[in-house]
C-alpha positions in Angstrom: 149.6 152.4 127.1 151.9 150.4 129.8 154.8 153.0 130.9 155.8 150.0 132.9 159.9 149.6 132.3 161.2 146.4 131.6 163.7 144.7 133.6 167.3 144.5 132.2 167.2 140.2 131.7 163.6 141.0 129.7 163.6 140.5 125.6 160.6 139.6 122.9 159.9 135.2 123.5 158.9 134.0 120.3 156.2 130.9 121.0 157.6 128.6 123.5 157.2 125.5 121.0 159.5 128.0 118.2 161.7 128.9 121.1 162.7 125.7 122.5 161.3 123.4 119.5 163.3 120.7 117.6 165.9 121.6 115.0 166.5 120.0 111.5 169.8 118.6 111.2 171.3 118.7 107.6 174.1 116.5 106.5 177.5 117.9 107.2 180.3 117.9 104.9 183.4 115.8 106.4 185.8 118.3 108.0 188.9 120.0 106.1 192.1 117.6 105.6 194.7 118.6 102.6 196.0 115.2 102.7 192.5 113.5 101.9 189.8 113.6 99.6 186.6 114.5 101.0 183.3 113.0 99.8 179.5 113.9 101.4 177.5 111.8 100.9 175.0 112.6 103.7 172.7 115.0 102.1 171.2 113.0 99.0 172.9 115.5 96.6 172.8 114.6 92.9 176.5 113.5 92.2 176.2 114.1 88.7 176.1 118.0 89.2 174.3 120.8 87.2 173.6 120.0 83.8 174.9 121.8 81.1 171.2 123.3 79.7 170.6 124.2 83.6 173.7 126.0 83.4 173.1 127.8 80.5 169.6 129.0 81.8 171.2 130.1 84.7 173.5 132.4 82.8 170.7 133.7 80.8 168.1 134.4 83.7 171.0 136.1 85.9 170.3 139.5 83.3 166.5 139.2 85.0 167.6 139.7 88.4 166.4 143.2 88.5 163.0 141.8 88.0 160.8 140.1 90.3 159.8 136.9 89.4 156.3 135.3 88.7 154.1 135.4 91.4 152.9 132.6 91.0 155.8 130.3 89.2 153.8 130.1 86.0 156.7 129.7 83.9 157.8 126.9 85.5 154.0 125.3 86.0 153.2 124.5 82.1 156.3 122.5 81.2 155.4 120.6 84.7 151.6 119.8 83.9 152.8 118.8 80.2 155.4 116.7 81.6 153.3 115.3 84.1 149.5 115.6 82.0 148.2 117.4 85.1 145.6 120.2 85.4 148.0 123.1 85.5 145.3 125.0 87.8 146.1 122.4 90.9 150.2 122.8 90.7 152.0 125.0 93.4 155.6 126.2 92.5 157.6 126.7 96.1 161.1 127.2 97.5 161.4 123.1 98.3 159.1 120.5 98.9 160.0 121.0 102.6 158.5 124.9 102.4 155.4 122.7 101.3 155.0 121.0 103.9 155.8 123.4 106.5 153.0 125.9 104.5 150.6 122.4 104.8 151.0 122.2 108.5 150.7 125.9 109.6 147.8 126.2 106.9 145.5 123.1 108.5 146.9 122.2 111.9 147.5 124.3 115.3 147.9 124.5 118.7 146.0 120.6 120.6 145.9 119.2 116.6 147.6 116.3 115.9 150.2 115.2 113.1 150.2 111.4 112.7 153.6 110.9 110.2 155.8 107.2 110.3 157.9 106.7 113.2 160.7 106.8 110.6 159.4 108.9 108.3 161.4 112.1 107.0 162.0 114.2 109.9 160.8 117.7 108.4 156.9 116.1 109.7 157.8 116.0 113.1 159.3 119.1 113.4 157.6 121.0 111.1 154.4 120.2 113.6 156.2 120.7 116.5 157.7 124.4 116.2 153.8 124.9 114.9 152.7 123.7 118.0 151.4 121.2 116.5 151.1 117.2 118.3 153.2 114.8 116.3 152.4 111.6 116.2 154.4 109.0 115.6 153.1 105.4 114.2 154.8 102.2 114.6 156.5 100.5 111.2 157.0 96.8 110.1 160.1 95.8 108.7 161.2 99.7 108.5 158.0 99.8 106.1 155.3 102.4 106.8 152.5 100.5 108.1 148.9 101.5 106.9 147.0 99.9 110.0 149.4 101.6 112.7 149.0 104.9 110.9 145.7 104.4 110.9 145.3 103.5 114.3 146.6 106.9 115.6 144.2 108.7 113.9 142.1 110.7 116.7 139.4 113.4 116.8 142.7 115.9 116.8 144.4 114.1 113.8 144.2 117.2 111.1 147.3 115.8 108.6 148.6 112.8 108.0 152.6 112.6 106.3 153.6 109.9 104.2 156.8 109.6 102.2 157.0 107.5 99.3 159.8 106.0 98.8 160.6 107.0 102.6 163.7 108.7 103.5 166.1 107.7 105.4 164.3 103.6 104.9 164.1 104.0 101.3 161.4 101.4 101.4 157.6 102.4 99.8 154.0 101.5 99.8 152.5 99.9 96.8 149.4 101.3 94.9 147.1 99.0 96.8 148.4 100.5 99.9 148.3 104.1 99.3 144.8 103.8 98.1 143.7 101.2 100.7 145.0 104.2 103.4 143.3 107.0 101.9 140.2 105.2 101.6 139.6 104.7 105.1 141.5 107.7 106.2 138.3 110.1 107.3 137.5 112.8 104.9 138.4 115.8 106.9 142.0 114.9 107.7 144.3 115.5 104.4 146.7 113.1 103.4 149.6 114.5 102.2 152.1 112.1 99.7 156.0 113.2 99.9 157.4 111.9 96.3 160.5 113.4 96.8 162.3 110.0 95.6 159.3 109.3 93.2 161.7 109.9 89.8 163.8 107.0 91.2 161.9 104.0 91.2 160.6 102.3 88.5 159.2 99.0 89.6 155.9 97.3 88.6 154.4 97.7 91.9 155.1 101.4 92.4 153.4 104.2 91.2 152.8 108.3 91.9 149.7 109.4 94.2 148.9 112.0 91.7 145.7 110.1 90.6 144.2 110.2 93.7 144.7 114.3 93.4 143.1 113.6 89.5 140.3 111.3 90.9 138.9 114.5 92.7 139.0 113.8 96.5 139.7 117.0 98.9 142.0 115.3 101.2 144.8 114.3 99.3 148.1 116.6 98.3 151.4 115.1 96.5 155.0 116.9 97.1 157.7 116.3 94.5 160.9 118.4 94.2 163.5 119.1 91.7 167.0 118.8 94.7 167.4 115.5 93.9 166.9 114.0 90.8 167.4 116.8 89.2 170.5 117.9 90.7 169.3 121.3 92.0 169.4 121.2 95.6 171.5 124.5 95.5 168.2 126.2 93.6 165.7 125.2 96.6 162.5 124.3 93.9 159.9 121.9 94.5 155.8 121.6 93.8 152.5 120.1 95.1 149.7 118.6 93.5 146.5 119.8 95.1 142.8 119.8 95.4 141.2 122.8 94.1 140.2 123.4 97.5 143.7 123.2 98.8 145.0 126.2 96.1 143.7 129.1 98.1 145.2 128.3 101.3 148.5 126.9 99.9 148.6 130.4 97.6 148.2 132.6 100.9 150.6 130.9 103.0 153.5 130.9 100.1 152.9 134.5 99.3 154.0 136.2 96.1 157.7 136.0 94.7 158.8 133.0 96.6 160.6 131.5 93.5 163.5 133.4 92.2 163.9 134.1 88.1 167.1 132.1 88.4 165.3 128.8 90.5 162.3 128.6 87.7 164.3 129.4 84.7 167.2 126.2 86.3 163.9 123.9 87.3 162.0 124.6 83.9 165.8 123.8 82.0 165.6 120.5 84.1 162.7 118.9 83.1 163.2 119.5 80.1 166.9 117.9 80.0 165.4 114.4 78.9 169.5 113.0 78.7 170.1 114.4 81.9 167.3 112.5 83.6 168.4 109.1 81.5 171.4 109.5 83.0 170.7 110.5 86.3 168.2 107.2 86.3 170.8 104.9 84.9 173.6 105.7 87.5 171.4 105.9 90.6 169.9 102.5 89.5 173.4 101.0 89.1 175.3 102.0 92.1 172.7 101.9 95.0 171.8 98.3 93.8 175.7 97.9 93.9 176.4 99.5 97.5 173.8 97.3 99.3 175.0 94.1 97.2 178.7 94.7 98.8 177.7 96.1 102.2 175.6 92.9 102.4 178.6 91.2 101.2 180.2 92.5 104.5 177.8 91.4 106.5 175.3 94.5 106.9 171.9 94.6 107.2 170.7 97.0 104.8 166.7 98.0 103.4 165.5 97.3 100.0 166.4 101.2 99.5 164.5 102.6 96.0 165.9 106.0 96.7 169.5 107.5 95.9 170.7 106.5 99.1 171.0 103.0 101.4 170.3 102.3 104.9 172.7 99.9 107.1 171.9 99.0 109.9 175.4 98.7 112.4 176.2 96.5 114.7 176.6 97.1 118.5 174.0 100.2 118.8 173.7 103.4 119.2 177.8 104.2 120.4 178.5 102.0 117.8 177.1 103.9 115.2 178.5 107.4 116.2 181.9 105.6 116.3 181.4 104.6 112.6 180.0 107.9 111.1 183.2 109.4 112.7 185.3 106.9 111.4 184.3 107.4 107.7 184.6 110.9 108.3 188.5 111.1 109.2 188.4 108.6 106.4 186.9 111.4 103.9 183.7 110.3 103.5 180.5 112.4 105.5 177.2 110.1 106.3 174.6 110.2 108.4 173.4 108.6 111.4 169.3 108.2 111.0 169.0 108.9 115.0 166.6 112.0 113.9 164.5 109.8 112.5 164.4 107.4 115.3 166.8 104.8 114.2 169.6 105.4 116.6 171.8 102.4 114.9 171.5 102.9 111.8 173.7 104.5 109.1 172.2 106.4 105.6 174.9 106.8 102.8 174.2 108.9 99.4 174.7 107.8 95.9 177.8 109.4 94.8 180.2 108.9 91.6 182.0 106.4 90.8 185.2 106.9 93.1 183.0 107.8 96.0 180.8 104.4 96.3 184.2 102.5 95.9 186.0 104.1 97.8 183.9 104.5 100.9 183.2 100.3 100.9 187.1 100.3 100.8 186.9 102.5 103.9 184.2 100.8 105.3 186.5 97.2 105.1 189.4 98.8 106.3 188.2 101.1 109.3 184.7 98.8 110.6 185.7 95.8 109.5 185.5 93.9 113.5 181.6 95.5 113.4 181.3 93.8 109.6 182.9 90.4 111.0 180.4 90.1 114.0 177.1 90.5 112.2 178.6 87.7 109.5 179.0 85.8 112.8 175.4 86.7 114.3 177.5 88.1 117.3 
């Protein structure tokens, strides 16, 4: 045993890649004014609130709370492979998609393996690598659209996982089926492909569709993430699943660990998915109003994507300064959003889906606080 005495500026390091690794950055509510409404919409938050039947399951499951939960979320992983007609054996119940794919990276990857992930992909896949000491590796996009050649092209004898979101946030934009398939078909065998569907409830368009299959069709290297924060308004309750090879099970079941799901988070998910008016809704409004923010910001002369998610992307004139000038402009004006500078897209602005009063009212604060930056791009200035 060392009797060596430590000097006074000593203290426990963690890793250096934890200690001075990269830190997520959440979307902030817009600061405290009595005299104006606040709004955030910078997080992707359902702004229809907790349904009614969640509610109620909430209340019910708060008399369990002396229990500990499932250890494995089974009451929560039949209604999902009814809803879903999946193999109930392959579904992993977690704390948020994003525990998932933190669980996926420390599971397959280490210290000299490489992540390959978009370059403006969600930014949980470069950090998540990163504090795991992990390479990330970003590849290249066309037309803010994940490319399947680029991330191809960065695959090395390192590459261990491979992130793709679809839809993407913050672009909103998506692969097709063609694509997906078309990627994990010439992806090599021993790198695992992992399919972030956290928008996946959103989009209904006839060139769209889940990843699940390719779990269902039996290959090794494929795992799909959904979650239940955003189209099913429980961000709050931190819930989300995977898809996964038999193979995958093990390992994903020893890095969760038992009891990660509260009583109350399986009993509000299960409640959920089984809200069918709920989701109708949810649908219906999201599918009105983002189709209706990037008609008037376009209006206004932005560049926006062709977002499919509950959020839109604008792009804003005169850079980087410029955009930090707007964000903080909404923000005294009420209305929190965030700059995609995380996510390599120092320019550009993502705002949520909100209500009603909230999508009006920050294009009304958009014309009247930015409207010089609207007027130039109408003018290709």
């Amino acid at each position: 045993m060392s009797t060596k005495s430590p000097s006074k500026n000593s203290r426990p390091y963690a890793l250096p890649f934890v200690e001075n690794g990269p830190v997520y950055t959440p979307g902030r509510a817009p600061a405290s004014d009595n005299n104006v409404k606040r709004w955030r919409l910078s997080s992707n938050e359902s702004p229809l609130g907790t349904s009614q039947k969640v509610q109620d399951a909430v209340v019910q499951a708060a008399a369990t709370q002396h229990l500990y939960p499932d250890a494995d979320g089974l009451p929560l992983t039949q209604p999902i492979a009814e809803k879903f007609d999946l193999d109930p054996s392959r579904i992993l119940i977690a704390p948020g998609s994003d525990s998932i794919i933190n669980w996926i990276v420390r599971g397959w990857a280490g210290p000299g393996d490489e992540v390959v992930y978009s370059a403006h992909g969600f930014q949980s896949y470069r950090i998540r690598a990163a504090t795991a000491g992990v390479t990330p590796v970003a590849a290249n996009e066309k037309g803010l659209r994940t490319d399947v050649d680029a991330l191809l092209g960065k695959v090395t004898d390192r590459t261990k996982l491979m992130f793709v979101a679809n839809p993407n946030n913050p672009t909103g934009t998506y692969l097709t089926p063609t694509e997906i398939r078309d990627l994990r078909d010439r992806l090599r065998s021993d790198v695992m492909l992992v399919v972030d569907e956290a928008y996946f409830d959103f989009v209904r368009r006839d060139d769209y569709e889940s990843a699940i299959h390719l779990v269902e069709s039996g290959d090794d290297n494929v795992i799909v993430t959904r979650t239940f924060s955003k189209f099913y308004g429980l961000a709050g309750a931190r819930v989300g699943w995977a898809y996964a090879p038999h193979t995958a099970m093990a390992p994903l079941t020893r890095m969760r660990g038992p009891f990660s799901i509260s009583n109350i988070g399986l009993a509000a998910a299960k409640a959920a998915l089984e809200d069918d008016e709920y989701a109708a809704i949810s649908f219906a409004h999201n599918d009105q109003w983002v189709f209706w923010l990037k008609s008037e910001l376009a209006a206004l002369g932005y560049e926006t994507t062709d977002s499919v998610g509950n959020f839109v992307l604008m792009k804003i004139p005169g850079g980087d300064d410029a955009a930090i000038a707007f964000v903080q402009a909404l923000n005294n004006a009420g209305f929190s959003t965030r700059r995609a500078d995380q996510n390599g897209l120092l320019d550009w602005v993502r705002i949520s889906v909100g209500v009603e009063e909230a999508n009006r009212g920050v294009i009304e604060a958009i014309k009247r606080c930015c409207q010089t930056n609207a007027n130039q791009s109408l003018n290709g200035q």
